[in-house]
C-alpha positions in Angstrom: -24.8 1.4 -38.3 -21.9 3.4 -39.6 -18.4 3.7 -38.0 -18.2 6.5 -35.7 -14.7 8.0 -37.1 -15.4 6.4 -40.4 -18.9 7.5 -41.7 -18.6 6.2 -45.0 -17.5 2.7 -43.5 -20.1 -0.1 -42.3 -19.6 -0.5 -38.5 -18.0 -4.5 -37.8 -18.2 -4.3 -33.9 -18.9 -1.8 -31.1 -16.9 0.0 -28.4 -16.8 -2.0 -25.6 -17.1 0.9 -23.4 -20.0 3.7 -25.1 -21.2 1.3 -27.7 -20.3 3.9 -31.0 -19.9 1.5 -33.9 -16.5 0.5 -35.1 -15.3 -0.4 -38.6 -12.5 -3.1 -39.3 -10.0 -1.0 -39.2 -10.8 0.9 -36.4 -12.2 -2.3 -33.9 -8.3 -3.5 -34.3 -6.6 -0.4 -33.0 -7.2 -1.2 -29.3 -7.2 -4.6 -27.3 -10.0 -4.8 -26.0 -12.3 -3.4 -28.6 -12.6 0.6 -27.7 -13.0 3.3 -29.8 -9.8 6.4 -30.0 -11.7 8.6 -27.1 -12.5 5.3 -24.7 -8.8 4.2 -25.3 -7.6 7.8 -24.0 -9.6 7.4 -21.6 -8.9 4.5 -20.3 -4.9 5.0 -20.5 -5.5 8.5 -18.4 -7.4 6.1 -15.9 -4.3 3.9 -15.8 -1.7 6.9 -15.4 -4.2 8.4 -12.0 -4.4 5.2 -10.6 -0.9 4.7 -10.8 0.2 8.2 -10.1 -2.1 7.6 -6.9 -0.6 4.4 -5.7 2.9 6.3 -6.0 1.2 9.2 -3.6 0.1 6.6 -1.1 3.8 4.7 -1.3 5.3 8.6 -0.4 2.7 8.7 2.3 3.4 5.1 3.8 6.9 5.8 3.5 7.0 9.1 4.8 5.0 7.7 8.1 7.3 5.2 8.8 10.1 7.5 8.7 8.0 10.3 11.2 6.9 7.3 13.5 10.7 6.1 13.8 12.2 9.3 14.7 9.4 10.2 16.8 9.8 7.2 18.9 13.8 7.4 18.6 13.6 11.0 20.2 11.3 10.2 23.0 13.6 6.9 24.1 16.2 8.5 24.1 14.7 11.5 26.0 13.4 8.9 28.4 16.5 7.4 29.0 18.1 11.1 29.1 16.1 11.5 32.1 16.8 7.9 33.6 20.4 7.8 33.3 20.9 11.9 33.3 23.8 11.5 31.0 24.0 13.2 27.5 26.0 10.6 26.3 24.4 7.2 28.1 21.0 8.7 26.5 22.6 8.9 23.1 24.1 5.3 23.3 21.1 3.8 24.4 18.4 5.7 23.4 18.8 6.2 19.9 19.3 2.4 19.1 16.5 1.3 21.3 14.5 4.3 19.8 15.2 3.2 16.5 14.5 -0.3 17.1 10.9 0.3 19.2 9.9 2.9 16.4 10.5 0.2 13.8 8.6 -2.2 15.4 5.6 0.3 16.2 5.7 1.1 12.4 5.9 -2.5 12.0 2.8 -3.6 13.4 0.1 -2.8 10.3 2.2 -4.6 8.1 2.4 -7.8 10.5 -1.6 -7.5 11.1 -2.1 -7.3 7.0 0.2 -10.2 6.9 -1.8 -12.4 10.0 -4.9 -11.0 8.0 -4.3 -12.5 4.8 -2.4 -15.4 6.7 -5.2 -15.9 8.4 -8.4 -15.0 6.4 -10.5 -18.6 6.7 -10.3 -18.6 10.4 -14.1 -18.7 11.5 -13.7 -20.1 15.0 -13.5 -16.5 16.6 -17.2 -16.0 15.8 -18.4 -18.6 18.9 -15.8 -16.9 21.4 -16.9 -14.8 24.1 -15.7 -11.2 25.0 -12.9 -12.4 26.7 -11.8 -14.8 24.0 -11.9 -11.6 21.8 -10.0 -10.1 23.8 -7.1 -12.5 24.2 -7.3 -13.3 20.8 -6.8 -9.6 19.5 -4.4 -9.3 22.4 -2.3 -12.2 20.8 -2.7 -11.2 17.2 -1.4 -7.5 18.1 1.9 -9.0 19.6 2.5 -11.4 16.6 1.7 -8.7 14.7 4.6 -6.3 16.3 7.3 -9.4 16.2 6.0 -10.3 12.7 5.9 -6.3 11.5 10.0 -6.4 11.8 9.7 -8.3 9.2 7.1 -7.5 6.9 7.9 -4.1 7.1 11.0 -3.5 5.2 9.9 -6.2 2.7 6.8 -3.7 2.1 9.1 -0.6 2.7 11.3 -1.3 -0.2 8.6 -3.0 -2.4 7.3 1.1 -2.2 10.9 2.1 -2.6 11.0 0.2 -5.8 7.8 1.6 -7.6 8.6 4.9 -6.8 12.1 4.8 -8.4 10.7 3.6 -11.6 8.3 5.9 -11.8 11.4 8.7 -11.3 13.7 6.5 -13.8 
């Protein structure tokens, strides 16, 4: 078998990704062995999948933010129409707001972290409904008190790969 850019040259090894044959010189270009069009190929892979991770950090992002002031403006609405004062509303609605909308947000990034915390616990499978219950019930509160937590950690781990992606 010949080398596929080389014809004229004896093929030492194969692409590890279409099989073409690969001379010497050509089967030490790329780690692991690839030939010129699987390498391209492979690097374009790498830039989509990172270019998607980068979409899905703007998305995460961008719902924390919506689910924050969402929650800030209907506190402090709530409160508008409890106190009926402008100005009570606004001094203890908008931190209140801001602190339930951040631990609403919160609360998928606490369940990941329970979930991976968590991920050899095989008692639940012998509990009945109402264990299931209870125990979902208990996991969804840890979640919310451990979600103030793990989200910002998460938050500005997105922040961070989507400034080097702008730098």
């Amino acid at each position: 078998m010949k080398c596929y850019h080389h014809p004229d040259r004896d093929a030492v090894a194969y692409c590890s990704q279409c099989g073409r044959g690969l001379c010497a010189e050509c089967s030490d270009a790329h780690n692991p062995i690839m030939c010129d069009n699987c390498a391209q190929l492979a690097v374009q892979q790498l830039v989509d999948d990172y270019n998607e991770i980068i979409r899905k950090n703007k998305q995460k992002i961008r719902t924390i933010h919506i689910i924050i002031i969402v929650t800030t403006i209907l506190v402090t609405l709530g409160f508008w129409g409890i106190a009926r004062s402008p100005i009570a509303a606004l001094l203890t609605g908008v931190p209140t707001g801001i602190f339930v909308g951040w631990e609403i947000a919160g609360i998928p990034y606490g369940w990941r972290a329970l979930n991976n915390l968590f991920s050899n616990l095989r008692f639940i499978l012998i509990l009945p409904i109402i264990g299931w219950l209870i125990f979902y019930g208990i996991k969804l509160g840890l979640a919310a008190v451990i979600g103030i937590v793990a989200m910002p950690i998460e938050y500005f781990k997105m922040r961070k790969v989507i400034n080097q992606n702008q730098a």
